[in-house]
C-alpha positions, 0 to 999 in steps of 0.5 A: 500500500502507498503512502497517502499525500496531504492535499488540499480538498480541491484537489481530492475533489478533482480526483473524485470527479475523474472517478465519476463522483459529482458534487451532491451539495454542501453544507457548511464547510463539507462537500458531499459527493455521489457517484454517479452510476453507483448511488450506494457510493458517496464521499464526504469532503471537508472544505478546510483551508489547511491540507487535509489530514491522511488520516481523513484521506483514507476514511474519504476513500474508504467511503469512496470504495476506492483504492489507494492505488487507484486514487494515485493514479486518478491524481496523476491524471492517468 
């Protein structure tokens, strides 16, 4: 398993755009995400102006049922 970066939240929700996440809505300073062909799957993104903890990454993932492997490689743009 790879070592997770601090980002910034925009950059994870990039990342989760590419994965077919969208933007659901947003309350306070949190941004839920859907995906769009499974419903069942969702992510939670706090919208923090400090980087977001790995910590707090890899419970977004988890919610995700993503990878670590496969968020890499979505921030790589591959």
């Amino acid at each position: 398993m790879s070592i997770l970066p601090m980002l910034r939240y925009a950059a994870i929700i990039s990342a989760l755009a590419k994965a077919g996440f969208t933007i659901v809505r947003q309350k306070g300073s949190h941004i839920f995400l859907r995906h769009a062909a499974d419903p069942k799957r969702f992510a939670t993104v706090p919208r923090h102006p400090r980087d977001i903890s790995r910590k707090d990454l890899a419970s977004i993932l988890r919610q995700a049922k993503l990878s670590v492997d496969q968020f890499l490689k979505l921030l790589r743009g591959k």
